[in-house]
C-alpha positions as CSV (number, residue, x, y, z in Angstrom):
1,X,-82.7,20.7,-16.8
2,X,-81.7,23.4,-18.9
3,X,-79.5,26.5,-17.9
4,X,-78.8,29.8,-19.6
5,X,-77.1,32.9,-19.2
6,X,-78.3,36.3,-20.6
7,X,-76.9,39.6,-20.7
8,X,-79.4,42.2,-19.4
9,X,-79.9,45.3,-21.2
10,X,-81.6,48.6,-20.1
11,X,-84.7,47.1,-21.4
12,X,-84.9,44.6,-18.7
13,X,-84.5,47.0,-15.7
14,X,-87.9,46.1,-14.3
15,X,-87.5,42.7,-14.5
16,X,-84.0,43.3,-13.2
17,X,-85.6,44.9,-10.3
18,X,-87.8,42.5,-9.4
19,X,-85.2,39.8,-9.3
20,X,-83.4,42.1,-7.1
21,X,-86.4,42.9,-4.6
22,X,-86.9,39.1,-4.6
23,X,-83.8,37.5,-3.8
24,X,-82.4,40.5,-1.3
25,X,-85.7,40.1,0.7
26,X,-85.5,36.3,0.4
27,X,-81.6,36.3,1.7
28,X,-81.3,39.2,4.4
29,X,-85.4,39.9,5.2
30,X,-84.7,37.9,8.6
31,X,-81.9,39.2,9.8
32,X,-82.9,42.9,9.4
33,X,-85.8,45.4,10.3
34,X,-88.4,45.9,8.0
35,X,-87.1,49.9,8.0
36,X,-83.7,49.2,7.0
37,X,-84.5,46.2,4.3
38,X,-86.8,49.2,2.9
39,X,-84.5,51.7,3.1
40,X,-81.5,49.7,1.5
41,X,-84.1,47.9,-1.9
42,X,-85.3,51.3,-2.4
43,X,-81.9,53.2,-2.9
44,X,-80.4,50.4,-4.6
45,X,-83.0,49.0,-6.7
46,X,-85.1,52.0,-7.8
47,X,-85.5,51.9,-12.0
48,X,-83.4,55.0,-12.0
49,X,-80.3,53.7,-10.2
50,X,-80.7,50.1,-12.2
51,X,-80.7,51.9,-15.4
52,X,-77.6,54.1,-14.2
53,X,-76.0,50.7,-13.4
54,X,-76.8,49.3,-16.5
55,X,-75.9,52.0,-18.8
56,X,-72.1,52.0,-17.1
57,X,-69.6,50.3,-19.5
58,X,-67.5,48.9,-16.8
59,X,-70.4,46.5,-15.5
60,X,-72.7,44.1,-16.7
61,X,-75.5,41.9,-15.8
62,X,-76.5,38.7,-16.5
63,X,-80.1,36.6,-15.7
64,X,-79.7,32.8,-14.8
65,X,-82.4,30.7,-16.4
66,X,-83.2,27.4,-15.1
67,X,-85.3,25.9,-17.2
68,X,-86.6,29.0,-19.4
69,X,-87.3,31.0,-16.0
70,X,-85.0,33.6,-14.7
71,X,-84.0,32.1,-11.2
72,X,-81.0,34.7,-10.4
73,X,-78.2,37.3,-12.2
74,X,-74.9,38.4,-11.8
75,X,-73.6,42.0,-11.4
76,X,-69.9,42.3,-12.4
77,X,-68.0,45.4,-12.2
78,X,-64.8,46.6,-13.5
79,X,-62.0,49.9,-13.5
80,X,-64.0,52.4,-11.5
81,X,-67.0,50.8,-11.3
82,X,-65.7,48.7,-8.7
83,X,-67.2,49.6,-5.1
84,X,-63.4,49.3,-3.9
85,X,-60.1,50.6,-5.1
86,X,-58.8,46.9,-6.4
87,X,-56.8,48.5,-9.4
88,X,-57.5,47.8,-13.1
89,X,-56.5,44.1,-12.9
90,X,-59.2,43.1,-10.5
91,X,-63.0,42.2,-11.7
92,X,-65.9,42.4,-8.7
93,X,-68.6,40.3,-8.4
94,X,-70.8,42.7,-6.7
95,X,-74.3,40.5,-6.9
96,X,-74.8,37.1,-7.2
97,X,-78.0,36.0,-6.0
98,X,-80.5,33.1,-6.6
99,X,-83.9,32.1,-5.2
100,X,-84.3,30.4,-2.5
101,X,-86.0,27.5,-4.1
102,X,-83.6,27.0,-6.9
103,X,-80.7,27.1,-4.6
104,X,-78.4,23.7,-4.5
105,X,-78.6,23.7,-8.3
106,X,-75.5,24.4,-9.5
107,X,-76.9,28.2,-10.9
108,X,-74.1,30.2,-8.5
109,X,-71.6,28.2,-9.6
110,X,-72.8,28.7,-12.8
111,X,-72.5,32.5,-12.3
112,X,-69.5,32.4,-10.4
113,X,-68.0,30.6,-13.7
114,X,-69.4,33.2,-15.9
115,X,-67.6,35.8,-13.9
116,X,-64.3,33.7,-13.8
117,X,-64.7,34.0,-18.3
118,X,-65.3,37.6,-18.1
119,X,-62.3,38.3,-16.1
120,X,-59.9,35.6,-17.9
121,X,-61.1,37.3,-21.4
122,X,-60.3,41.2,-20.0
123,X,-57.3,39.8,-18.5
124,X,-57.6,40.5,-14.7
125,X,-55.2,38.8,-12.8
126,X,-58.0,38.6,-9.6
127,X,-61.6,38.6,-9.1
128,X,-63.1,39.6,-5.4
129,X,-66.6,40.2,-3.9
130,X,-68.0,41.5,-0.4
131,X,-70.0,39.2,1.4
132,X,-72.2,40.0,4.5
133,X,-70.1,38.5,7.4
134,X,-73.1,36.4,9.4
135,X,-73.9,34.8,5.6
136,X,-72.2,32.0,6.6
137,X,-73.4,29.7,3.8
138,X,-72.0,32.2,1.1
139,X,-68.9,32.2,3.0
140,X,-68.4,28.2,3.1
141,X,-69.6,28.2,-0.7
142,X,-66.8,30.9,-1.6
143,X,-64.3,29.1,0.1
144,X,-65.0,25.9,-1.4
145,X,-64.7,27.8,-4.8
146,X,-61.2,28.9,-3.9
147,X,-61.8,32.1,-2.1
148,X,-60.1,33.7,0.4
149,X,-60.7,36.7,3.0
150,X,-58.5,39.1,2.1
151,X,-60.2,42.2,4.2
152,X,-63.2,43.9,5.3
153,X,-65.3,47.0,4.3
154,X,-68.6,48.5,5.5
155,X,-71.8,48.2,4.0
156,X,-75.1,50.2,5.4
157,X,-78.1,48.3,5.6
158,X,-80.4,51.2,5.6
159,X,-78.8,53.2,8.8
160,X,-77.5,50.1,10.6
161,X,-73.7,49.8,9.4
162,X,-72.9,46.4,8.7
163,X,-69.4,44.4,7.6
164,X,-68.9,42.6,4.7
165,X,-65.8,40.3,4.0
166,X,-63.6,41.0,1.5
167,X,-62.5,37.1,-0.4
168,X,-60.2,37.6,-3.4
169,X,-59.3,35.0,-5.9
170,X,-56.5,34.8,-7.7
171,X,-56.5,34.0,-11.5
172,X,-53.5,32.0,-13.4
């Protein structure tokens, strides 16, 4: 079992895309209408907003490869890039998503740990994400990597408003 990390670059926006159609659909397809899934993949993951994303020097993404095939990423965001006002010593995970079928491998950890280096090298004292309030199994898996809920924000799913949870973590 081999796993790597790469950094995307705008040359990988289509298979950023992809990954991105894939793993959304795989996580929230049930629990939404067809309308608003379509609504929400094609304003967030149309080649011209991933290439805006990825040209912006306060985030990155990264591809998880399990075994020389890319299984997830990681979208981190810093400074105003952030989708909240957490200040300038705060890092967001914004995405972290993995297939269904490679799930229970370790790979979000994995991420998770990437985006704990990130932060410790720029020197942010937290790091926090927004997770979808009825995703309970992100929830427990946040917790149990030393997250807590520190608020709440909305998030539209297509036109169906939606709340994520707010977990913080600090850094020492």
């Amino acid at each position: 079992m081999t796993i790597n990390i790469k950094k995307c670059t705008l040359e990988d926006s289509r298979k950023l895309q992809e990954i991105s159609y894939e793993t959304f659909n795989e996580t929230f397809k049930d629990q939404n209408s067809p309308e608003n899934m379509n609504a929400y993949l094609e304003r967030a993951f149309n080649l011209k907003q991933l290439e805006k994303e990825l040209s912006n020097n306060f985030s990155q993404f990264f591809f998880v490869y399990f075994n020389n095939e890319v299984t997830g990423y990681l979208k981190v965001n810093t400074n105003d890039a952030q989708s909240e006002k957490m200040g300038d010593e705060s890092l967001e995970i914004e995405r972290i998503y993995i297939k269904n079928k490679f799930q229970k491998h370790g790979l979000g950890k994995y991420l998770l740990n990437k985006a704990m280096e990130i932060a410790m090298e720029r020197d942010k004292k937290k790091i926090w994400l927004g997770v979808w309030e009825k995703n309970e199994n992100a929830i427990a898996f946040y917790k149990k990597m030393g997250f807590v809920q520190t608020g709440a924000h909305s998030f539209y799913m297509g036109d169906e408003e939606q709340i994520d949870v707010i977990m913080t973590k600090t850094l020492l």
